[in-house]
PyMOL Python script that loads the backbone (N, CA, C, O; Angstrom):
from pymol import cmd

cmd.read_pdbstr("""\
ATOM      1  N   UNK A   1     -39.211 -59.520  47.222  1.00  0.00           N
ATOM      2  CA  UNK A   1     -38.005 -58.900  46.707  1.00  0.00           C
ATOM      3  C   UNK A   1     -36.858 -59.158  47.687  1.00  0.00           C
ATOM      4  O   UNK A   1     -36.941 -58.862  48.879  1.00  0.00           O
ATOM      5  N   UNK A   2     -36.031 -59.594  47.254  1.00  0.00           N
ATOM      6  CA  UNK A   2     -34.582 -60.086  47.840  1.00  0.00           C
ATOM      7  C   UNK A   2     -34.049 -58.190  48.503  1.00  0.00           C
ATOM      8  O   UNK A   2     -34.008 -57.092  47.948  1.00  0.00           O
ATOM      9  N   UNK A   3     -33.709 -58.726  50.031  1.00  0.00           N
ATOM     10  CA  UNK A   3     -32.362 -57.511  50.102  1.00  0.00           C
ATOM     11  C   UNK A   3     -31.457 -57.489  49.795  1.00  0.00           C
ATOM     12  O   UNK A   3     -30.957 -56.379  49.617  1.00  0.00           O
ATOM     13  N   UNK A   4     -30.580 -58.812  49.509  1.00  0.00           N
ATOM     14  CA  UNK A   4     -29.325 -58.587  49.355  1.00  0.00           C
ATOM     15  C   UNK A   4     -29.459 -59.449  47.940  1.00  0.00           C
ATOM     16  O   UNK A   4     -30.517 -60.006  47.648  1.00  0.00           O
ATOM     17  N   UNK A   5     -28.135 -59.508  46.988  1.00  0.00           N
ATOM     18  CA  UNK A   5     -28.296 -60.123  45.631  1.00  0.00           C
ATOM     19  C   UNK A   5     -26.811 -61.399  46.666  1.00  0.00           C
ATOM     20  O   UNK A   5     -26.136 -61.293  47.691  1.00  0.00           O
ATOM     21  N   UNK A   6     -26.938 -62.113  45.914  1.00  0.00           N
ATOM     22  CA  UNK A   6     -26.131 -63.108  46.639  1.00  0.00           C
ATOM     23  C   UNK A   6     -25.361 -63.498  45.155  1.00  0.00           C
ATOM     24  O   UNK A   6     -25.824 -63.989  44.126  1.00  0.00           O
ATOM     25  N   UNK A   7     -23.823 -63.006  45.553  1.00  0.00           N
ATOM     26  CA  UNK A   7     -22.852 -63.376  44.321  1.00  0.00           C
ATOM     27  C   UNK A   7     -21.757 -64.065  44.688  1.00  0.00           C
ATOM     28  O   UNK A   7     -20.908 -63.655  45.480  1.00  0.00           O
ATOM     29  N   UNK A   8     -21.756 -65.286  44.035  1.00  0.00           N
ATOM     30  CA  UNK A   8     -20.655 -66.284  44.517  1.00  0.00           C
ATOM     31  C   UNK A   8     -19.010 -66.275  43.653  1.00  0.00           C
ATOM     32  O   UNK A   8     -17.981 -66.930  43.821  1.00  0.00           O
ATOM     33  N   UNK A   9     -19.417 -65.168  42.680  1.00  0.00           N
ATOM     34  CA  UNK A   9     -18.221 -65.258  42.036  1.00  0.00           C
ATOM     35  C   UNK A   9     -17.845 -63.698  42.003  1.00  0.00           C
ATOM     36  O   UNK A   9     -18.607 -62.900  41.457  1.00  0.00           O
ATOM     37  N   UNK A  10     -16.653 -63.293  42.601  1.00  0.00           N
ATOM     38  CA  UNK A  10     -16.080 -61.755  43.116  1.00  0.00           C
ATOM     39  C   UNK A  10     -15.681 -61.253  41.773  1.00  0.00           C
ATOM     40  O   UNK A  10     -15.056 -61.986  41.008  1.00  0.00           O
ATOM     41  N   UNK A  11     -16.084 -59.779  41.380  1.00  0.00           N
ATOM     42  CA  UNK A  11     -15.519 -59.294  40.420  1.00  0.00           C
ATOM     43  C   UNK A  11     -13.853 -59.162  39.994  1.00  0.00           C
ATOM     44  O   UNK A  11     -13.244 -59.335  41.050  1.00  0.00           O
ATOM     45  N   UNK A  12     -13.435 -59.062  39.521  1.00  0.00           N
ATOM     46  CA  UNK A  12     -11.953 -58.816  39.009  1.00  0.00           C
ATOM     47  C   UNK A  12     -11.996 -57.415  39.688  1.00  0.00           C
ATOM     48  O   UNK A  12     -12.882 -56.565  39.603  1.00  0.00           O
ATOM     49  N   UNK A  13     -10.560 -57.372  40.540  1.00  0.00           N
ATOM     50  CA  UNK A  13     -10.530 -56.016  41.460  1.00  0.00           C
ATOM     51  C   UNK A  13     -11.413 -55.716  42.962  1.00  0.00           C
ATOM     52  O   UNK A  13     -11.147 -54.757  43.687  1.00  0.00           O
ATOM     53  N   UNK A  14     -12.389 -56.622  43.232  1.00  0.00           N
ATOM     54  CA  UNK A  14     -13.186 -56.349  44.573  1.00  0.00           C
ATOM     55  C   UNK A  14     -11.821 -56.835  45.738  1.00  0.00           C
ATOM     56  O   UNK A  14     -10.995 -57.724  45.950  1.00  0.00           O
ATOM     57  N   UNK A  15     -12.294 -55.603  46.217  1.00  0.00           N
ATOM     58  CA  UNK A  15     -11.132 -55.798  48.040  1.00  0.00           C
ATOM     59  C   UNK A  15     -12.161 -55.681  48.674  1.00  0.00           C
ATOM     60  O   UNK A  15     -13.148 -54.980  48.448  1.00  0.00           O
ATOM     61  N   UNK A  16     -11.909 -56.476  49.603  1.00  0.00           N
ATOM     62  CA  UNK A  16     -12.913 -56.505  51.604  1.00  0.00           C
ATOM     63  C   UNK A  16     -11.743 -56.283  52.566  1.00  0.00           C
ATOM     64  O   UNK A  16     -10.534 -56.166  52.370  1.00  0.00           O
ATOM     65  N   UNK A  17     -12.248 -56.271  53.305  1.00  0.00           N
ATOM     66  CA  UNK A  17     -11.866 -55.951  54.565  1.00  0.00           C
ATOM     67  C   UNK A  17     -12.338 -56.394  55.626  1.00  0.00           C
ATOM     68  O   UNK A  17     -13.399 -55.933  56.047  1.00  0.00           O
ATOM     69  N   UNK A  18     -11.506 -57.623  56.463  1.00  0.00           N
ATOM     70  CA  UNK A  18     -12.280 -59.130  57.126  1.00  0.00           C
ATOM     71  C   UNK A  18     -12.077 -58.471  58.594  1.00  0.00           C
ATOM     72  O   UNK A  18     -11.115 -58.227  59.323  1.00  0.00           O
ATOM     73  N   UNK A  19     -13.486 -58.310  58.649  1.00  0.00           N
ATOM     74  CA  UNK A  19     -13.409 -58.191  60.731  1.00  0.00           C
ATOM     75  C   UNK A  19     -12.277 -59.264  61.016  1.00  0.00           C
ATOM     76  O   UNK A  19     -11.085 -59.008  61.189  1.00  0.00           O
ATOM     77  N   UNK A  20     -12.801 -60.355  61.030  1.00  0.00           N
ATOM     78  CA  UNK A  20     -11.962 -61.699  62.063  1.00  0.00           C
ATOM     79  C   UNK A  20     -10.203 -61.699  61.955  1.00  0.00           C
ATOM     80  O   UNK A  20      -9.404 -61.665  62.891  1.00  0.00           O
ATOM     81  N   UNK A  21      -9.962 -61.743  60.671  1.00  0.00           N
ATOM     82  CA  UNK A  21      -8.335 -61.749  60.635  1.00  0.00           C
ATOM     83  C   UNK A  21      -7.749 -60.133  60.713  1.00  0.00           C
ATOM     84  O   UNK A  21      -6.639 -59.934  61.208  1.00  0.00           O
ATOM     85  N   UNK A  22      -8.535 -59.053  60.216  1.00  0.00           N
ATOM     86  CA  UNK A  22      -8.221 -57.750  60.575  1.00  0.00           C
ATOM     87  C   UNK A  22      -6.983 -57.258  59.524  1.00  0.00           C
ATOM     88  O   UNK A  22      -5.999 -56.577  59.811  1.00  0.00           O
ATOM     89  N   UNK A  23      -7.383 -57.860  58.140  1.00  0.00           N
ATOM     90  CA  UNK A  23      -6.829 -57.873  56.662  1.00  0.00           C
ATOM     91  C   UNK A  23      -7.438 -57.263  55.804  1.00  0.00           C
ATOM     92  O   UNK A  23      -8.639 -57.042  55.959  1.00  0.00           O
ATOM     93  N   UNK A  24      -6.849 -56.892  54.829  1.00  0.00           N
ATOM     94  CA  UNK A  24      -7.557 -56.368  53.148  1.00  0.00           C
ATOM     95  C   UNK A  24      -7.201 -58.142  52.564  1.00  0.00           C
ATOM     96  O   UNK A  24      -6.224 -58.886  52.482  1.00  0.00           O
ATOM     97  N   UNK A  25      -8.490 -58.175  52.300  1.00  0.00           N
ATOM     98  CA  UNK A  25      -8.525 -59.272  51.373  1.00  0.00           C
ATOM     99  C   UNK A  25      -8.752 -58.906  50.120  1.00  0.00           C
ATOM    100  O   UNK A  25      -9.705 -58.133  50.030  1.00  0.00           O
ATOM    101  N   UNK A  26      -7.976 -59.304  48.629  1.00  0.00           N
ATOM    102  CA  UNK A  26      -8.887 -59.621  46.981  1.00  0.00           C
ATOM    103  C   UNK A  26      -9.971 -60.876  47.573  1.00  0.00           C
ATOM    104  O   UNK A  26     -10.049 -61.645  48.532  1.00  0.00           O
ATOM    105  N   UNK A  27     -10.689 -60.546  46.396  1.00  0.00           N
ATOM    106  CA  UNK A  27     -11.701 -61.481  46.636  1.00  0.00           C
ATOM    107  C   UNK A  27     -12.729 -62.012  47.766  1.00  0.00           C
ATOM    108  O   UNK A  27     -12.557 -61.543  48.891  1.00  0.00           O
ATOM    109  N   UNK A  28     -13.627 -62.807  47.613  1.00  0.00           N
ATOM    110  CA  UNK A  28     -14.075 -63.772  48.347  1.00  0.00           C
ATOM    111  C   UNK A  28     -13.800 -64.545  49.354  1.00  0.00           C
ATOM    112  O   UNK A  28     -14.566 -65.448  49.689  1.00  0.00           O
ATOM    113  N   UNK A  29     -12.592 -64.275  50.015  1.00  0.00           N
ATOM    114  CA  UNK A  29     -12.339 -65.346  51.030  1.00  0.00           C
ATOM    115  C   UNK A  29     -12.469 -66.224  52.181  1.00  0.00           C
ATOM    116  O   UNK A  29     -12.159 -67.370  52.507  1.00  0.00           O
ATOM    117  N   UNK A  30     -13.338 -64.726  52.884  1.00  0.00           N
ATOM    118  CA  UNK A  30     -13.865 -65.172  54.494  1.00  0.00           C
ATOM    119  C   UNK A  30     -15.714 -64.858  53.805  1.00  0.00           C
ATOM    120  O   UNK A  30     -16.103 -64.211  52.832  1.00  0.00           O
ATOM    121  N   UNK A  31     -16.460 -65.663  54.853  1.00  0.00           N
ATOM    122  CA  UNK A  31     -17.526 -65.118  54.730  1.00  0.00           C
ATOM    123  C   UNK A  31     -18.230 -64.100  55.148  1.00  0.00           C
ATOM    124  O   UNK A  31     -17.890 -63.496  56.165  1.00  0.00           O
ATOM    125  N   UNK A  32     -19.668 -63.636  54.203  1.00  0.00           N
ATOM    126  CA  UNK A  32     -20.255 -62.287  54.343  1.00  0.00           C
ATOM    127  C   UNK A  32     -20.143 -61.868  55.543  1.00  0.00           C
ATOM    128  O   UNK A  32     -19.504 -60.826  55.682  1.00  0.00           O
ATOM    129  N   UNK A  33     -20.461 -62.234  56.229  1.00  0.00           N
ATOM    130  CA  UNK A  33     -20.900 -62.164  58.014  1.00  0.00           C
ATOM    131  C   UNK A  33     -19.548 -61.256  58.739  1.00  0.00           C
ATOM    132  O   UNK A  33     -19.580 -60.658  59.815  1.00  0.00           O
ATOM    133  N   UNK A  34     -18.253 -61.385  57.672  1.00  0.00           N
ATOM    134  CA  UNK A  34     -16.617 -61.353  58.917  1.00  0.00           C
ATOM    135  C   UNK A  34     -16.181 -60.107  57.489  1.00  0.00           C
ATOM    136  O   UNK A  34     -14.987 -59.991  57.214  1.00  0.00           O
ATOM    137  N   UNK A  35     -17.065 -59.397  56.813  1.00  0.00           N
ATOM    138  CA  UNK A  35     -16.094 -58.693  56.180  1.00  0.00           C
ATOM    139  C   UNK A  35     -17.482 -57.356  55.453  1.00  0.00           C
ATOM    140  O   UNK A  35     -18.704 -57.421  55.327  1.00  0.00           O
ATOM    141  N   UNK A  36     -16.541 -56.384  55.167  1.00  0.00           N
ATOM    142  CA  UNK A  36     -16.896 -55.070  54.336  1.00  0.00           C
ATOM    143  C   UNK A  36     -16.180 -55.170  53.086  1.00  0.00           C
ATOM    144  O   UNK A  36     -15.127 -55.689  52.714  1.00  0.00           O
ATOM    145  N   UNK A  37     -17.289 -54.365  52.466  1.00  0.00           N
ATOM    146  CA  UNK A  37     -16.822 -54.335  51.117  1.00  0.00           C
ATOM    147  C   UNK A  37     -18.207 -54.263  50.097  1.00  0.00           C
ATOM    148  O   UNK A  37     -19.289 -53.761  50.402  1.00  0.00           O
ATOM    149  N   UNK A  38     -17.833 -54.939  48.754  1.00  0.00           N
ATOM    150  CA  UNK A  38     -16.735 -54.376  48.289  1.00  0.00           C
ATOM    151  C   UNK A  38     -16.416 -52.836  48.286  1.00  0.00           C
ATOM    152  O   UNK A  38     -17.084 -51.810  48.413  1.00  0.00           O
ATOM    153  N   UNK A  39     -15.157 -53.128  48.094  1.00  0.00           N
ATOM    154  CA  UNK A  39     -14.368 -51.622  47.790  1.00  0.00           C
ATOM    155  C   UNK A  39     -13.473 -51.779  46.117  1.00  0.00           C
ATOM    156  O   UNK A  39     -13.002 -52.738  45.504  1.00  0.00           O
ATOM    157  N   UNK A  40     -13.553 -50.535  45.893  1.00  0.00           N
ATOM    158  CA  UNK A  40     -12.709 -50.509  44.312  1.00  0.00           C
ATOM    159  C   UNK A  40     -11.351 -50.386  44.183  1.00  0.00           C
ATOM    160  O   UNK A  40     -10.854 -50.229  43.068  1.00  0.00           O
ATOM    161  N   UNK A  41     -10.586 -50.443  45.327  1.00  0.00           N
ATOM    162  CA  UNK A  41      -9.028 -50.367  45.801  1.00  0.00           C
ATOM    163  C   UNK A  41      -8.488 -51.222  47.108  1.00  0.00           C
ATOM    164  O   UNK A  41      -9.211 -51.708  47.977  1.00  0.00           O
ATOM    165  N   UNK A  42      -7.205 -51.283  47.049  1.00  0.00           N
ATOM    166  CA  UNK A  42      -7.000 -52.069  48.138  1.00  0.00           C
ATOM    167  C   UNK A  42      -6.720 -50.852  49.515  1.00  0.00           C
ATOM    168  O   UNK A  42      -6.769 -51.163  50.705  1.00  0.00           O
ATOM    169  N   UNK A  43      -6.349 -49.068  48.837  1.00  0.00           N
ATOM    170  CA  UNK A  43      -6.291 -48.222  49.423  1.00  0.00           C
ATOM    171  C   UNK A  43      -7.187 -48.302  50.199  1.00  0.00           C
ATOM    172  O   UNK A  43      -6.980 -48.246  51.411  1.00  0.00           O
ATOM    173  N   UNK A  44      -8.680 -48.489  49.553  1.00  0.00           N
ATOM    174  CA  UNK A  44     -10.020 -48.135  49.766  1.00  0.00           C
ATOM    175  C   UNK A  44     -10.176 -49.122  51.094  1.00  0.00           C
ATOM    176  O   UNK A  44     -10.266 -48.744  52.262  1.00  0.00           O
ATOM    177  N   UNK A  45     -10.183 -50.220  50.696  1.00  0.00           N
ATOM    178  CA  UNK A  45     -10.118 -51.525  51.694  1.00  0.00           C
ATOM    179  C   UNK A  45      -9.575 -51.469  52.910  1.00  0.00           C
ATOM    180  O   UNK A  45     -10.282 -51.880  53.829  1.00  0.00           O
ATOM    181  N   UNK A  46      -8.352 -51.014  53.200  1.00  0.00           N
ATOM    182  CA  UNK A  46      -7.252 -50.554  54.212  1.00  0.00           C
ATOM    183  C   UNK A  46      -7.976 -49.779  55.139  1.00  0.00           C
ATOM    184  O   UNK A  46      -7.935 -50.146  56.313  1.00  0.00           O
ATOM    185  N   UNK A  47      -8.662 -48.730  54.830  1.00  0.00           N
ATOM    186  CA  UNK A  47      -9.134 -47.703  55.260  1.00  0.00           C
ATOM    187  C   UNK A  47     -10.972 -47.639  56.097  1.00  0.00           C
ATOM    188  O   UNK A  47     -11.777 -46.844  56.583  1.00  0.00           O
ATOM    189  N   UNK A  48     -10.767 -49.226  55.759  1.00  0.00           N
ATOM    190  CA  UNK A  48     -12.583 -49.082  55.955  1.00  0.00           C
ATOM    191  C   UNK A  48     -13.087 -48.659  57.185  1.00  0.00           C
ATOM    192  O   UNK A  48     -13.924 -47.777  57.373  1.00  0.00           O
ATOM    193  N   UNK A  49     -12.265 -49.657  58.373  1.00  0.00           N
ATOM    194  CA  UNK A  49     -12.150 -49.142  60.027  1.00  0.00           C
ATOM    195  C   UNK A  49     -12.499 -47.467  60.335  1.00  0.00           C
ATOM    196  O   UNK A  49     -13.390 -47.009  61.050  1.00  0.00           O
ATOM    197  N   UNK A  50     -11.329 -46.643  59.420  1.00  0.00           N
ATOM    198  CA  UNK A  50     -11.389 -45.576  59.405  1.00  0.00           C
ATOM    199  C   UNK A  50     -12.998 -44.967  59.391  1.00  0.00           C
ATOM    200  O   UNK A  50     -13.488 -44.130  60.149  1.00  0.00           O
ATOM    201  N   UNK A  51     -13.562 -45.616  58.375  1.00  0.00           N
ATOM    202  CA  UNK A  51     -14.764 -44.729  57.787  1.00  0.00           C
ATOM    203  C   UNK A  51     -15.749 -45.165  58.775  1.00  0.00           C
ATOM    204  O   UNK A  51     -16.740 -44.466  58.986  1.00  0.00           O
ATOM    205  N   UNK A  52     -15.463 -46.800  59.703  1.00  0.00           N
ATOM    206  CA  UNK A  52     -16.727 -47.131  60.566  1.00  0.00           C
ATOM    207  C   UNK A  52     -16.394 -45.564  61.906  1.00  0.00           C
ATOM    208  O   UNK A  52     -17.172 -44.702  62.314  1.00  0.00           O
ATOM    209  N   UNK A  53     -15.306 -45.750  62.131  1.00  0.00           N
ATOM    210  CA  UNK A  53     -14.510 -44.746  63.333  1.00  0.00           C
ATOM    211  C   UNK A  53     -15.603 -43.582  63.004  1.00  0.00           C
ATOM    212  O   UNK A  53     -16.502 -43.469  63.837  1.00  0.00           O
ATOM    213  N   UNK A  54     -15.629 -42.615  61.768  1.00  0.00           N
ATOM    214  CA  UNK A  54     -15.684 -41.650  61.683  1.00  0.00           C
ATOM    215  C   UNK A  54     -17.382 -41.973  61.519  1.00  0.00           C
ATOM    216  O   UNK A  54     -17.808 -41.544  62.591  1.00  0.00           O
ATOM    217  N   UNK A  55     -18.224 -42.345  60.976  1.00  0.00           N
ATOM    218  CA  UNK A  55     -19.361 -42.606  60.539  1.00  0.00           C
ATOM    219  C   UNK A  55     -19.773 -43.238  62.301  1.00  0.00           C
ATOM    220  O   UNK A  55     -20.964 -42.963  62.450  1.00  0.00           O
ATOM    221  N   UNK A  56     -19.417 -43.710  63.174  1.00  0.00           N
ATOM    222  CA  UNK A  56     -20.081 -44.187  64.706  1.00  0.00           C
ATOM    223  C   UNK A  56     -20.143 -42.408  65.093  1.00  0.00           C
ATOM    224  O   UNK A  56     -21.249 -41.924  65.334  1.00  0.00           O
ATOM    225  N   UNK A  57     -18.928 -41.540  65.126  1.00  0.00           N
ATOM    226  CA  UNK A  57     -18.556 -40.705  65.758  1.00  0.00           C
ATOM    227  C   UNK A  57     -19.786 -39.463  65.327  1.00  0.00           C
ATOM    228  O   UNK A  57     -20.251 -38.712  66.184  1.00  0.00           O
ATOM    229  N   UNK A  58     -20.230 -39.405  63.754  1.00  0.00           N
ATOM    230  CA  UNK A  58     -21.191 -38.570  63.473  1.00  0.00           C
ATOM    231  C   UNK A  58     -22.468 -39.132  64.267  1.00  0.00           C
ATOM    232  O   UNK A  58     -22.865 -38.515  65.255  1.00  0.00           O
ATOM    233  N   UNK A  59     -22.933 -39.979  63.955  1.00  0.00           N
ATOM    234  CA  UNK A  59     -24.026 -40.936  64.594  1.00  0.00           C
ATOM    235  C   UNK A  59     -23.996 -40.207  66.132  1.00  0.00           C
ATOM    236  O   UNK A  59     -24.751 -39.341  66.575  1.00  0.00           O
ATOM    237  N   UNK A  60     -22.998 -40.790  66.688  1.00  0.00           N
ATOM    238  CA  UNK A  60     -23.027 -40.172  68.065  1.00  0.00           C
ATOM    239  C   UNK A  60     -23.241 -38.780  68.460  1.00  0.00           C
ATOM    240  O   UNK A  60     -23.653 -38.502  69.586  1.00  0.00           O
ATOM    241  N   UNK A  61     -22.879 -37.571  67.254  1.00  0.00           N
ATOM    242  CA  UNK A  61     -22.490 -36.607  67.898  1.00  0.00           C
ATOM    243  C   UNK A  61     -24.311 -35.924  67.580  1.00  0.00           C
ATOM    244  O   UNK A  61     -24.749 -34.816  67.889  1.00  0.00           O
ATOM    245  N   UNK A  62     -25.056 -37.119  66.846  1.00  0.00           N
ATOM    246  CA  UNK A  62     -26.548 -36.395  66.663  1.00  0.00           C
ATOM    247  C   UNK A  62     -27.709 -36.162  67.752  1.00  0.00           C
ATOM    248  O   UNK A  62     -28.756 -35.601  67.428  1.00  0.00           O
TER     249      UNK A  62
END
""", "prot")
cmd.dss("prot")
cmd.show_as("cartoon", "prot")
cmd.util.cbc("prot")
cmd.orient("prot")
């Protein structure tokens, strides 16, 4: 059984959010390895840093 499903064609509306350039991307642009996602907004996308920030900080505080 596969972990991950491997999709080469991005839904209409998927935003990432690329470690390397430190952007909200639409689509597919950088590879898996340099980005989060998907997300269902570009709000959503913007914000992802945020959620690693807060999600390390619980982790830590266990």
């Amino acid at each position: 059984m596969a972990l991950f499903k491997k999709r080469t064609e991005p839904k209409a509306g998927d935003w990432y959010y690329c470690l390397q350039h430190k952007t909200v991307e639409e689509g597919l642009q950088c590879p898996a390895k340099n980005r989060f996602g998907p997300y269902a907004s570009r709000t959503e996308a913007e914000h992802a840093m945020d959620k690693v920030k807060e999600r390390n900080e619980e982790w830590d505080a266990e």
